[in-house]
mmCIF file of the N, C-alpha and C atoms, coordinates in Angstrom:
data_MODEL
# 
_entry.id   MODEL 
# 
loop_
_atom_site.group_PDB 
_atom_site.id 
_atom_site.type_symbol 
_atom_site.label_atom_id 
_atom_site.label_alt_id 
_atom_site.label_comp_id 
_atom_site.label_asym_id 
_atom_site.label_entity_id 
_atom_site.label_seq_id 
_atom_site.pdbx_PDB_ins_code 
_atom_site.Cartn_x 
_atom_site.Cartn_y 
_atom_site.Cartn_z 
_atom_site.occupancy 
_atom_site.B_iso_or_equiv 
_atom_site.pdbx_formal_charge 
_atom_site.auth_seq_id 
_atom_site.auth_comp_id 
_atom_site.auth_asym_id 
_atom_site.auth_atom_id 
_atom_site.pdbx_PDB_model_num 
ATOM 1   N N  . UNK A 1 1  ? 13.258  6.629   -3.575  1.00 0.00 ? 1  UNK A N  1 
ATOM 2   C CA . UNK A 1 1  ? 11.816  6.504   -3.539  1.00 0.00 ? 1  UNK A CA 1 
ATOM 3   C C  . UNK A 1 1  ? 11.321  6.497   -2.092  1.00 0.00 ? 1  UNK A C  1 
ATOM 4   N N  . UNK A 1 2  ? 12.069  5.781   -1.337  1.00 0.00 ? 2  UNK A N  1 
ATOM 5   C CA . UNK A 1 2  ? 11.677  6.007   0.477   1.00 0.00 ? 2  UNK A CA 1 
ATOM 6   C C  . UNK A 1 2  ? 11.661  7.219   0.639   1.00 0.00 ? 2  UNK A C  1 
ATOM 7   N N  . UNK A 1 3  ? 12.229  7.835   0.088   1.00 0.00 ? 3  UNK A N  1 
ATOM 8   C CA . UNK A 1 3  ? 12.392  9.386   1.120   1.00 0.00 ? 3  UNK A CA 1 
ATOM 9   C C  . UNK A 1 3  ? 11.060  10.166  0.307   1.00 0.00 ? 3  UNK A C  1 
ATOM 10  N N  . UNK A 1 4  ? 10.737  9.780   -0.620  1.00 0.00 ? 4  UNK A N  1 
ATOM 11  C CA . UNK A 1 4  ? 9.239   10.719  -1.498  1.00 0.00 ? 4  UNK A CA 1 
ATOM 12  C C  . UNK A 1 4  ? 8.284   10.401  -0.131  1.00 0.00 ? 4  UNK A C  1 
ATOM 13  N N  . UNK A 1 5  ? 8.232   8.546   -0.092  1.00 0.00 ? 5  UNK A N  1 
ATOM 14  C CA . UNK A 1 5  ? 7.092   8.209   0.658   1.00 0.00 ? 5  UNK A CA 1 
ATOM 15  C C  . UNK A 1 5  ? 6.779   9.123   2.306   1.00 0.00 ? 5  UNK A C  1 
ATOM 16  N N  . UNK A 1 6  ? 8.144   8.894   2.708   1.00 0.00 ? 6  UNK A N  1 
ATOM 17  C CA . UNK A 1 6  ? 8.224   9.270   4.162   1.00 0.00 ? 6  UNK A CA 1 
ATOM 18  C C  . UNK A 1 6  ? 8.528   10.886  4.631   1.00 0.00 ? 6  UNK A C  1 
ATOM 19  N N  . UNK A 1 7  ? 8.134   11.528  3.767   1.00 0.00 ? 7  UNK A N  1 
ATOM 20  C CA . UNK A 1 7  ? 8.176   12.912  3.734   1.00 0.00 ? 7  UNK A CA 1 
ATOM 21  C C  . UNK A 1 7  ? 7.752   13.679  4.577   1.00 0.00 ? 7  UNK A C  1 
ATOM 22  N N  . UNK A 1 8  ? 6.644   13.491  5.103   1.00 0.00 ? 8  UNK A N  1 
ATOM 23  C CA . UNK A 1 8  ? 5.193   13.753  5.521   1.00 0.00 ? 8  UNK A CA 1 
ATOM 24  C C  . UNK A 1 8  ? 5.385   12.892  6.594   1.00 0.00 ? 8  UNK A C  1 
ATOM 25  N N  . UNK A 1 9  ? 4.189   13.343  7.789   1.00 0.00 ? 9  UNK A N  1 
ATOM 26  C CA . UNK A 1 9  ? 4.331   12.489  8.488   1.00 0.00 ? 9  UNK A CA 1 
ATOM 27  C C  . UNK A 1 9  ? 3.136   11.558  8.189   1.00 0.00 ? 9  UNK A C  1 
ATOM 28  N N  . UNK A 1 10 ? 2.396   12.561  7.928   1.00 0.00 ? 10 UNK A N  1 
ATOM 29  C CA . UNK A 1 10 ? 0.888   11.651  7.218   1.00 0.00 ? 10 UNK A CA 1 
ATOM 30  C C  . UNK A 1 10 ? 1.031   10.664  6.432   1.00 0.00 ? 10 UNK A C  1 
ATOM 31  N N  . UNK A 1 11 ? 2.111   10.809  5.369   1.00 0.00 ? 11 UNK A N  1 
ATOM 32  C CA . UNK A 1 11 ? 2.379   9.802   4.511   1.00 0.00 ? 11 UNK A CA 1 
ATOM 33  C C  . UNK A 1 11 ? 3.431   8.495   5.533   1.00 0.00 ? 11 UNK A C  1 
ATOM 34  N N  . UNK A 1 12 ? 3.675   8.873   6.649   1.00 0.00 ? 12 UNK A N  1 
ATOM 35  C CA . UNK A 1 12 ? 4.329   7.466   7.029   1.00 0.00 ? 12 UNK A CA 1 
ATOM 36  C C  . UNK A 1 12 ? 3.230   7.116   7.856   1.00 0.00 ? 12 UNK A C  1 
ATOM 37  N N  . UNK A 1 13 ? 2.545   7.753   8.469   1.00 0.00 ? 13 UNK A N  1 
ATOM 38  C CA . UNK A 1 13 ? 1.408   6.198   8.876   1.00 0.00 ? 13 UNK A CA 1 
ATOM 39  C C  . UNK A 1 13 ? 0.384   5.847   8.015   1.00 0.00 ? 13 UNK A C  1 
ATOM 40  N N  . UNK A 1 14 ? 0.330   6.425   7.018   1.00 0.00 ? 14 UNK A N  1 
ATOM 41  C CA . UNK A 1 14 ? -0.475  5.837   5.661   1.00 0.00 ? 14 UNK A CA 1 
ATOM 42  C C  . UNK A 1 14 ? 0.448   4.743   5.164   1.00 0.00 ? 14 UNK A C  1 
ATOM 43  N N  . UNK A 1 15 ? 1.795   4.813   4.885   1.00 0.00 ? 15 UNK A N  1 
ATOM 44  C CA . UNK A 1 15 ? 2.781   3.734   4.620   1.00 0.00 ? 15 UNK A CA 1 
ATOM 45  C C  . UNK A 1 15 ? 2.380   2.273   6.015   1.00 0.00 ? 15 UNK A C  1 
ATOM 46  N N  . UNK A 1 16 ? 2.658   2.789   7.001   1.00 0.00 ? 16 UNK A N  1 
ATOM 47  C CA . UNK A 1 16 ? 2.509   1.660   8.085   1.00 0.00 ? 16 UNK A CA 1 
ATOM 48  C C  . UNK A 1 16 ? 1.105   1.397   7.931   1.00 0.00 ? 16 UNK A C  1 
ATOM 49  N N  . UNK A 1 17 ? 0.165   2.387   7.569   1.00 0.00 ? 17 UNK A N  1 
ATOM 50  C CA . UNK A 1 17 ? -1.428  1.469   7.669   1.00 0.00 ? 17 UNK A CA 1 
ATOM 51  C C  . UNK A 1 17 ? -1.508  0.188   6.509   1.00 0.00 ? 17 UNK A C  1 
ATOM 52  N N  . UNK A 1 18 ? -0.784  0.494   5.445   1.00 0.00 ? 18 UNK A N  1 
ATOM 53  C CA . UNK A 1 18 ? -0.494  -0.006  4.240   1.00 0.00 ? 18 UNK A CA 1 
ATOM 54  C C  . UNK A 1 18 ? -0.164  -1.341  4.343   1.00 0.00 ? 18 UNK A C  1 
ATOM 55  N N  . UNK A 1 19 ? 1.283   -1.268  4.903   1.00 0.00 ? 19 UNK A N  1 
ATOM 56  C CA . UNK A 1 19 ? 1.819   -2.638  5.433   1.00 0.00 ? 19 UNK A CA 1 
ATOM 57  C C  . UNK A 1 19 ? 1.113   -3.805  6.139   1.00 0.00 ? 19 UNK A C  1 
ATOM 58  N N  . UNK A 1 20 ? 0.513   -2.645  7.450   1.00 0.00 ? 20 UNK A N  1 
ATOM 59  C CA . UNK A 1 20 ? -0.514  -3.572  8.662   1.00 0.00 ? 20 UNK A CA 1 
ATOM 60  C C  . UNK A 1 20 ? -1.159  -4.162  7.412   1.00 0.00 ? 20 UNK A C  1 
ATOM 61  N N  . UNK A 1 21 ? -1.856  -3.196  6.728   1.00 0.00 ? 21 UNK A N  1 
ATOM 62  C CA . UNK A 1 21 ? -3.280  -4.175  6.109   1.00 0.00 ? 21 UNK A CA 1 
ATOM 63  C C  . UNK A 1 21 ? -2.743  -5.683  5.065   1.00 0.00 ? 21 UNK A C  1 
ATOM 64  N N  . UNK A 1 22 ? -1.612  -5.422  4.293   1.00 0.00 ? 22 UNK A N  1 
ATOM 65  C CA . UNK A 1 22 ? -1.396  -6.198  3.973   1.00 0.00 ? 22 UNK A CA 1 
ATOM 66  C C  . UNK A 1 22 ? -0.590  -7.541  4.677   1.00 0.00 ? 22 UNK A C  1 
ATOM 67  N N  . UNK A 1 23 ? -0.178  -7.504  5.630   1.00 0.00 ? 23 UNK A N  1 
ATOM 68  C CA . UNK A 1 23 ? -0.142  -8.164  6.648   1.00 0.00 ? 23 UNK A CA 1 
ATOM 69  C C  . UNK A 1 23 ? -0.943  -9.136  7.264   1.00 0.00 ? 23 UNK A C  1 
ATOM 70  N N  . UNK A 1 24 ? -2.041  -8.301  7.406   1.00 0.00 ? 24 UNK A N  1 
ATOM 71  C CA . UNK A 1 24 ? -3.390  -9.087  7.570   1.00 0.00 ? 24 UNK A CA 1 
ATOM 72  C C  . UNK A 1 24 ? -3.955  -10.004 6.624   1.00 0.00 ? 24 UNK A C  1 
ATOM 73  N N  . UNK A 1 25 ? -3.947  -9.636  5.248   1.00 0.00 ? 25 UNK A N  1 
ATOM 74  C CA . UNK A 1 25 ? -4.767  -10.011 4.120   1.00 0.00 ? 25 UNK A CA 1 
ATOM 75  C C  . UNK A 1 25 ? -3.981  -11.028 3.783   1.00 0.00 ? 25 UNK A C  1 
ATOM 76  N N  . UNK A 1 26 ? -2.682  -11.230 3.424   1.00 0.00 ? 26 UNK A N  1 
ATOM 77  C CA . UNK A 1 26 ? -1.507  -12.139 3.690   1.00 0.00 ? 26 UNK A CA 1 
ATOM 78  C C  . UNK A 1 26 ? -0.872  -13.090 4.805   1.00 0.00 ? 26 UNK A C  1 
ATOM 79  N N  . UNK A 1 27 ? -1.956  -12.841 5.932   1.00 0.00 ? 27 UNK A N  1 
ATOM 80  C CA . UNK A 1 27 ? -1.696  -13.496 7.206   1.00 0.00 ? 27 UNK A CA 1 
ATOM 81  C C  . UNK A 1 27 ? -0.234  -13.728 7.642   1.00 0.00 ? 27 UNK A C  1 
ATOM 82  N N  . UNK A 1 28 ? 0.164   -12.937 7.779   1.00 0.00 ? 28 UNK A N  1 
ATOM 83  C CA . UNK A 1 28 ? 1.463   -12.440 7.944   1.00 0.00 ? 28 UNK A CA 1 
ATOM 84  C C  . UNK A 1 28 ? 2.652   -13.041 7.206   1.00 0.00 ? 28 UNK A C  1 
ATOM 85  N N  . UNK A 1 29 ? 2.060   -13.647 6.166   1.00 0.00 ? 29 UNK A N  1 
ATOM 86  C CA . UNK A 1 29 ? 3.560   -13.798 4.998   1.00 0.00 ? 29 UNK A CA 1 
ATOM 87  C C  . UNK A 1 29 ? 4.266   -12.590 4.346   1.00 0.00 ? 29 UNK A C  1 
ATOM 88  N N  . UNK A 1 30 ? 5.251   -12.112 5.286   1.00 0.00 ? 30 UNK A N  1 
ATOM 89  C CA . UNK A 1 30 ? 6.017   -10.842 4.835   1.00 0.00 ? 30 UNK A CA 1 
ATOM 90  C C  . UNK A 1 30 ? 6.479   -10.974 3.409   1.00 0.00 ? 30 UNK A C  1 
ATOM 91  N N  . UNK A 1 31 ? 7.090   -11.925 2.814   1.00 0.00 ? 31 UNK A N  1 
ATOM 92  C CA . UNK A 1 31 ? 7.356   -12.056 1.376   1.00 0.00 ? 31 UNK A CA 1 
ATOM 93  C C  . UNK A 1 31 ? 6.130   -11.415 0.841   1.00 0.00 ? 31 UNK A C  1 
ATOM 94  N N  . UNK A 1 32 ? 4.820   -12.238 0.637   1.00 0.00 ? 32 UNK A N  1 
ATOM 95  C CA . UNK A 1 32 ? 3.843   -11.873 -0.411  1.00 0.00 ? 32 UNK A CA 1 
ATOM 96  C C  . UNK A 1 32 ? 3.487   -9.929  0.041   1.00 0.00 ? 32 UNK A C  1 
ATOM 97  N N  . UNK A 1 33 ? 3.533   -9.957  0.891   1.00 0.00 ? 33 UNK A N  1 
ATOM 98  C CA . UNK A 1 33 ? 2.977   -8.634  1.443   1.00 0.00 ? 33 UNK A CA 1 
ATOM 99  C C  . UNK A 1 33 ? 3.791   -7.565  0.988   1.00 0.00 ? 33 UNK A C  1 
ATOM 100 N N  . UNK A 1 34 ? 5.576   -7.670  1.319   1.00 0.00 ? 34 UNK A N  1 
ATOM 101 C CA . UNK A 1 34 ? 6.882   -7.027  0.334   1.00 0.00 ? 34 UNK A CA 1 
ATOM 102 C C  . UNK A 1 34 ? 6.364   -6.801  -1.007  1.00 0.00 ? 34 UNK A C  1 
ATOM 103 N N  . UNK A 1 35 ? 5.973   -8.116  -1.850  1.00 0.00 ? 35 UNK A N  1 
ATOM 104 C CA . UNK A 1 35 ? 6.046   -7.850  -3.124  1.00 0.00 ? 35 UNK A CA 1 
ATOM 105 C C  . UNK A 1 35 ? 4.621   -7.365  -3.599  1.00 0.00 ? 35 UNK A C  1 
ATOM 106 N N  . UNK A 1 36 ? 3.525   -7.039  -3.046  1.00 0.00 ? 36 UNK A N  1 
ATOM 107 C CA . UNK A 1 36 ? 2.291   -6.866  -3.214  1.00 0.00 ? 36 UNK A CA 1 
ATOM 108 C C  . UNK A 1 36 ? 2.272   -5.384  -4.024  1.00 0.00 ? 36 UNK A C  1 
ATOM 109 N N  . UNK A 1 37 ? 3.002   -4.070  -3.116  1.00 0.00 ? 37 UNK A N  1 
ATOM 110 C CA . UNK A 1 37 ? 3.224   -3.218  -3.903  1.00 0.00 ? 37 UNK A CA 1 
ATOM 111 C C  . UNK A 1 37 ? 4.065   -3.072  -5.014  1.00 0.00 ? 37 UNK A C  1 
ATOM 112 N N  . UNK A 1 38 ? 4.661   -3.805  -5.651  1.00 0.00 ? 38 UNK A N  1 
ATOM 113 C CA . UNK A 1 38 ? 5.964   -3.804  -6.701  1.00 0.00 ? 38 UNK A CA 1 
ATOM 114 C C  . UNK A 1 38 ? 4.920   -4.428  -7.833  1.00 0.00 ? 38 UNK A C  1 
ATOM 115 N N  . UNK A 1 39 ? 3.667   -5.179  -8.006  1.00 0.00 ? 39 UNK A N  1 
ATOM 116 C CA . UNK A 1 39 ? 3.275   -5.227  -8.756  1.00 0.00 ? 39 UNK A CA 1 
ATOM 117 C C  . UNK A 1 39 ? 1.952   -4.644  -9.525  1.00 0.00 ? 39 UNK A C  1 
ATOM 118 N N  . UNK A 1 40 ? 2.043   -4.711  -10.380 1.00 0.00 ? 40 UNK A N  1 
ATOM 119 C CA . UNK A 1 40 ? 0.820   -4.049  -11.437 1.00 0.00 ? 40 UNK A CA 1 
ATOM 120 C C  . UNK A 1 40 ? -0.600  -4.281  -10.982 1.00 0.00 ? 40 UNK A C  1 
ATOM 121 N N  . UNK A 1 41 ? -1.341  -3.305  -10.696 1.00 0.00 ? 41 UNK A N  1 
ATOM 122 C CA . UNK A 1 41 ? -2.827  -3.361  -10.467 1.00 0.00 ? 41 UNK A CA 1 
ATOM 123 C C  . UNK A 1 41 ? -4.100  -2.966  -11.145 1.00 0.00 ? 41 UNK A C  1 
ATOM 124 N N  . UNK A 1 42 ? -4.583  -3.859  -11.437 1.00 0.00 ? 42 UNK A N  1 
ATOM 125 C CA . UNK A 1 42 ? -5.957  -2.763  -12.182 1.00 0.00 ? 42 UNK A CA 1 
ATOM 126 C C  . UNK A 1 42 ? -6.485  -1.674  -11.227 1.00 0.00 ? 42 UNK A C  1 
ATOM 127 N N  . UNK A 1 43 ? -6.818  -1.984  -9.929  1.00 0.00 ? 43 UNK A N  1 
ATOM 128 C CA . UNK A 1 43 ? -7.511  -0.582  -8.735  1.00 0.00 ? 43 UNK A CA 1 
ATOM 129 C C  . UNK A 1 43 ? -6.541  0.461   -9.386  1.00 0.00 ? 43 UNK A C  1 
ATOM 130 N N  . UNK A 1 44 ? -5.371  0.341   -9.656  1.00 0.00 ? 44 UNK A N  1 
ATOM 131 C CA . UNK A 1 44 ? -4.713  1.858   -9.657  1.00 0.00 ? 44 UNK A CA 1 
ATOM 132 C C  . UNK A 1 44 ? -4.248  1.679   -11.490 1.00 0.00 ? 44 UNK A C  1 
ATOM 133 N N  . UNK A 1 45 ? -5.189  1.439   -12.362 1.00 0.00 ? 45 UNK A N  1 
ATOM 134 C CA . UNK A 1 45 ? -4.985  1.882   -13.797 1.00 0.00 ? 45 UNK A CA 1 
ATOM 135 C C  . UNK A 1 45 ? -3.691  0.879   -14.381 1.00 0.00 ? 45 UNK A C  1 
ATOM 136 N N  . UNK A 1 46 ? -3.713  -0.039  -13.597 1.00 0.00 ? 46 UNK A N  1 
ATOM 137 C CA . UNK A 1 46 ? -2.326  -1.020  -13.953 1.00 0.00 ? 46 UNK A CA 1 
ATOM 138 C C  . UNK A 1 46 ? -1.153  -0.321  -13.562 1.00 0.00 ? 46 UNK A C  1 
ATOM 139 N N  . UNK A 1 47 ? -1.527  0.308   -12.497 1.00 0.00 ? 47 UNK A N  1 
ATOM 140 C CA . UNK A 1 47 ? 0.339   0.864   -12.474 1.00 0.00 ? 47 UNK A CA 1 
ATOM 141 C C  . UNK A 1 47 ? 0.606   -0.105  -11.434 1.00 0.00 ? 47 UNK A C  1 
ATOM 142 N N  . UNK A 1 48 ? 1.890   0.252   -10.633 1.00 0.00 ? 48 UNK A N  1 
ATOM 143 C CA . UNK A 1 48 ? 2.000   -0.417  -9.251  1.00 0.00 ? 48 UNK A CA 1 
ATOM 144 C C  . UNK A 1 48 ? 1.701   0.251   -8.070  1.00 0.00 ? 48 UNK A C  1 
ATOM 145 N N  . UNK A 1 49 ? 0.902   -0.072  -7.392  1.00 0.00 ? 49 UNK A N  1 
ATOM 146 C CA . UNK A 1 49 ? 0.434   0.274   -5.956  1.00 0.00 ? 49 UNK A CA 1 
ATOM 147 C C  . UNK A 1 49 ? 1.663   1.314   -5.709  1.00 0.00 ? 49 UNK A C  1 
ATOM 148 N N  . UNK A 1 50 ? 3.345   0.820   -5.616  1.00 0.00 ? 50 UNK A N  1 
ATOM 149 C CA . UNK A 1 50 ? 4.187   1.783   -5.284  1.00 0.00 ? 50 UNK A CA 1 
ATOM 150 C C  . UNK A 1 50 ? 4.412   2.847   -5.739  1.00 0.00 ? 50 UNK A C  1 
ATOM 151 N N  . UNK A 1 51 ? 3.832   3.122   -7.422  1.00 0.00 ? 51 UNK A N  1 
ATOM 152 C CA . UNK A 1 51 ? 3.597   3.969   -8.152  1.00 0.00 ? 51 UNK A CA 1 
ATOM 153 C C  . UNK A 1 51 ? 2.993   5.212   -7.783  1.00 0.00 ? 51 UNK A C  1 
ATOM 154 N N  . UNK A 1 52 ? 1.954   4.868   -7.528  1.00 0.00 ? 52 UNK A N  1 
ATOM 155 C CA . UNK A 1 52 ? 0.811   5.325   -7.082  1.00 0.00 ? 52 UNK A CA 1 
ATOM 156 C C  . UNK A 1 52 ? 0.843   5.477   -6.142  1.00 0.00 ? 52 UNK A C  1 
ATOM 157 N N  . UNK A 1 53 ? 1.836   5.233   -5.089  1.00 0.00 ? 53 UNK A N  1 
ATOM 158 C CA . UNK A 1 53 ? 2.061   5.873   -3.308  1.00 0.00 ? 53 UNK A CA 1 
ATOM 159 C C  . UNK A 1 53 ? 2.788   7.233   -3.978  1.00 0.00 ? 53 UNK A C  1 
ATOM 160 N N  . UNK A 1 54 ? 3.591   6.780   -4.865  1.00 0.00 ? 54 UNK A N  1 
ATOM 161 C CA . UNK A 1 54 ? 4.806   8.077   -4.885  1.00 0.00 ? 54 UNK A CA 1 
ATOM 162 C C  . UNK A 1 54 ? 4.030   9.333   -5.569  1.00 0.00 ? 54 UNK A C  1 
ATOM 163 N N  . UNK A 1 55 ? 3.347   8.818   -6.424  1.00 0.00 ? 55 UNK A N  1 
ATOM 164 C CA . UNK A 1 55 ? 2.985   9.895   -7.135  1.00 0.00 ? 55 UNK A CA 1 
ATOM 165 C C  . UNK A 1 55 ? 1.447   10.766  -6.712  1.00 0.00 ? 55 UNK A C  1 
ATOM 166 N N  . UNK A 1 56 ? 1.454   10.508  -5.257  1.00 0.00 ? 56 UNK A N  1 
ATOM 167 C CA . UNK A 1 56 ? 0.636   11.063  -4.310  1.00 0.00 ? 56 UNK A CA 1 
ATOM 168 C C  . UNK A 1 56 ? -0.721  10.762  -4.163  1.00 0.00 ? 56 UNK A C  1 
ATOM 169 N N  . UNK A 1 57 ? -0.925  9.269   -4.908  1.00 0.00 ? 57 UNK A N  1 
ATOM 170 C CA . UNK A 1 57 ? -2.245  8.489   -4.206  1.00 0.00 ? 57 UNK A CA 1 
ATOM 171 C C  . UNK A 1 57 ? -2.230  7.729   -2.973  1.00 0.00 ? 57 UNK A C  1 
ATOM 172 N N  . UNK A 1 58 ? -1.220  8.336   -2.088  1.00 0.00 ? 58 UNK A N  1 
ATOM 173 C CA . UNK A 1 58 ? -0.703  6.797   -0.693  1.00 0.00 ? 58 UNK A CA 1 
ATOM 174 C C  . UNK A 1 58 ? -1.880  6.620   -0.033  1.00 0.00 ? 58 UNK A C  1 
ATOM 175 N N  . UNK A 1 59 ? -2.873  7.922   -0.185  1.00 0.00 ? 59 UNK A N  1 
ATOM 176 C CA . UNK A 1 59 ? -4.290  7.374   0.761   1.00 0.00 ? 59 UNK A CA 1 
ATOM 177 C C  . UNK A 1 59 ? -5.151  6.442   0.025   1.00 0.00 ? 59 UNK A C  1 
ATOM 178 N N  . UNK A 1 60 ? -5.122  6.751   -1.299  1.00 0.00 ? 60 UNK A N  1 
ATOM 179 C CA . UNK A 1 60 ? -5.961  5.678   -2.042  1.00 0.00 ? 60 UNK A CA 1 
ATOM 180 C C  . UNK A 1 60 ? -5.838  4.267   -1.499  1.00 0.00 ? 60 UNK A C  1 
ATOM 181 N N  . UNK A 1 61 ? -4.265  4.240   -2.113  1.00 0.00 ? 61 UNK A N  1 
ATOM 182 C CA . UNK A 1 61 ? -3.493  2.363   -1.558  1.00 0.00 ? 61 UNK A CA 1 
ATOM 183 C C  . UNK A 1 61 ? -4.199  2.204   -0.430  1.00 0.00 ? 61 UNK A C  1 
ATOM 184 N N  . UNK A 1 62 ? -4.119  2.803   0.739   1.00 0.00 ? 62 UNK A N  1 
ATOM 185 C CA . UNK A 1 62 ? -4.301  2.930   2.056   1.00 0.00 ? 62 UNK A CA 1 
ATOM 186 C C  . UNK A 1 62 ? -6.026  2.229   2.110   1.00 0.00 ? 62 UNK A C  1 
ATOM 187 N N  . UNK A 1 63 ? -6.921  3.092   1.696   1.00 0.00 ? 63 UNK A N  1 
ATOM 188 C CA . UNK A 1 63 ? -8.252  3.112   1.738   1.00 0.00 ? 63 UNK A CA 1 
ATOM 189 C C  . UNK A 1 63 ? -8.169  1.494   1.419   1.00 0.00 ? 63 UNK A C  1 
ATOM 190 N N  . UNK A 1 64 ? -7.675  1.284   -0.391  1.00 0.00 ? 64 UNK A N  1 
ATOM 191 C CA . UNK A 1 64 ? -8.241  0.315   -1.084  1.00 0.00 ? 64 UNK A CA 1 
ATOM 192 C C  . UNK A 1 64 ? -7.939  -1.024  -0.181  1.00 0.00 ? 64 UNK A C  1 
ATOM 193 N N  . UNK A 1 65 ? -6.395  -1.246  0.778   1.00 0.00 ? 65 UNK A N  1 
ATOM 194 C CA . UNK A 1 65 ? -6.163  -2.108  1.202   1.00 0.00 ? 65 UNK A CA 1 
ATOM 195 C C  . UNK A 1 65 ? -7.086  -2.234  2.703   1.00 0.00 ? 65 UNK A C  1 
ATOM 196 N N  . UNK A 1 66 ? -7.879  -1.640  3.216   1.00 0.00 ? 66 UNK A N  1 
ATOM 197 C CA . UNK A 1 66 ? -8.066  -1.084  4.499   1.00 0.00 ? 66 UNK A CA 1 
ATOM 198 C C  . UNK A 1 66 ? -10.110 -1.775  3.816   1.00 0.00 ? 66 UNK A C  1 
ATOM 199 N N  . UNK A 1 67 ? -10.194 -1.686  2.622   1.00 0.00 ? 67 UNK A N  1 
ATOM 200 C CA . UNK A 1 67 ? -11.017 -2.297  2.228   1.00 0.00 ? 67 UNK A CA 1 
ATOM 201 C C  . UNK A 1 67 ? -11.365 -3.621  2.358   1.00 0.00 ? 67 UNK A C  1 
ATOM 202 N N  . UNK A 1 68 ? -10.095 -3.822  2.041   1.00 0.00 ? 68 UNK A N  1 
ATOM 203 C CA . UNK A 1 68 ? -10.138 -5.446  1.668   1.00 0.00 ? 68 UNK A CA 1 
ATOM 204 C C  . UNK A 1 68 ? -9.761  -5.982  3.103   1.00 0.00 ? 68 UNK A C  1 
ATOM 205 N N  . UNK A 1 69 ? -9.036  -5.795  3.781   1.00 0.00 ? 69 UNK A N  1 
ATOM 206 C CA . UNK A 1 69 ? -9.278  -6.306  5.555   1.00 0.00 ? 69 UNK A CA 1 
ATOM 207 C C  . UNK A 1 69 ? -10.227 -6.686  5.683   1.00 0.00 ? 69 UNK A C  1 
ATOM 208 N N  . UNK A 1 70 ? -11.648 -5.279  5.668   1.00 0.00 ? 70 UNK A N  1 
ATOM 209 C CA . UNK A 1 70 ? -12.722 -5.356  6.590   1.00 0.00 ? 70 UNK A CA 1 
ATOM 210 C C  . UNK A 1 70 ? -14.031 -6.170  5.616   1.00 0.00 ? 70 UNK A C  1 
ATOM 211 N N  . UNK A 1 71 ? -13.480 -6.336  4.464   1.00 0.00 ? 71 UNK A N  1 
ATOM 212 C CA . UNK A 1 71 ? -14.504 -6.907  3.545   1.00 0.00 ? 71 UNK A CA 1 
ATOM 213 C C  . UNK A 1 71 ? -14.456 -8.198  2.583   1.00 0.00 ? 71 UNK A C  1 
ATOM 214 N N  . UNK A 1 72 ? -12.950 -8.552  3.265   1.00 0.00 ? 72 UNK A N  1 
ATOM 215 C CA . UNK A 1 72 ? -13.044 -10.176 2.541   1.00 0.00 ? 72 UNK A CA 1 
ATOM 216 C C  . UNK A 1 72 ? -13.449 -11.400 3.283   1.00 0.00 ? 72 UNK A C  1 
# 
């Protein structure tokens, strides 16, 4: 599944924007932030955020988390 994400180069700093943001939103608890994509979301139809990177929404994730930074 790493190698779908990191294909592209676009898709690896969409991956690292990903991380940063959750980073932030998590105030840097790497645990919660790790497991943030592995679980089920309504924004992405209940799938998992990681789902939905692979299957070529990584800008969505990107946007939606890049949201929530600048707006919580």
């Amino acid at each position: 599944m790493r190698e779908e994400l990191l294909d592209k180069n676009e898709n690896v700093l969409a991956v690292l924007s990903i991380y940063d943001s959750l980073y932030a939103i998590y105030e840097g608890d790497k645990d919660r932030a790790s497991q943030w994509p592995a679980r089920p979301n309504r924004a992405f139809e209940g799938r998992r955020p990681l789902d939905a990177m692979v299957s070529g929404d990584i800008e969505r994730v990107a946007q939606y988390l890049r949201y929530h930074v600048y707006n919580a």
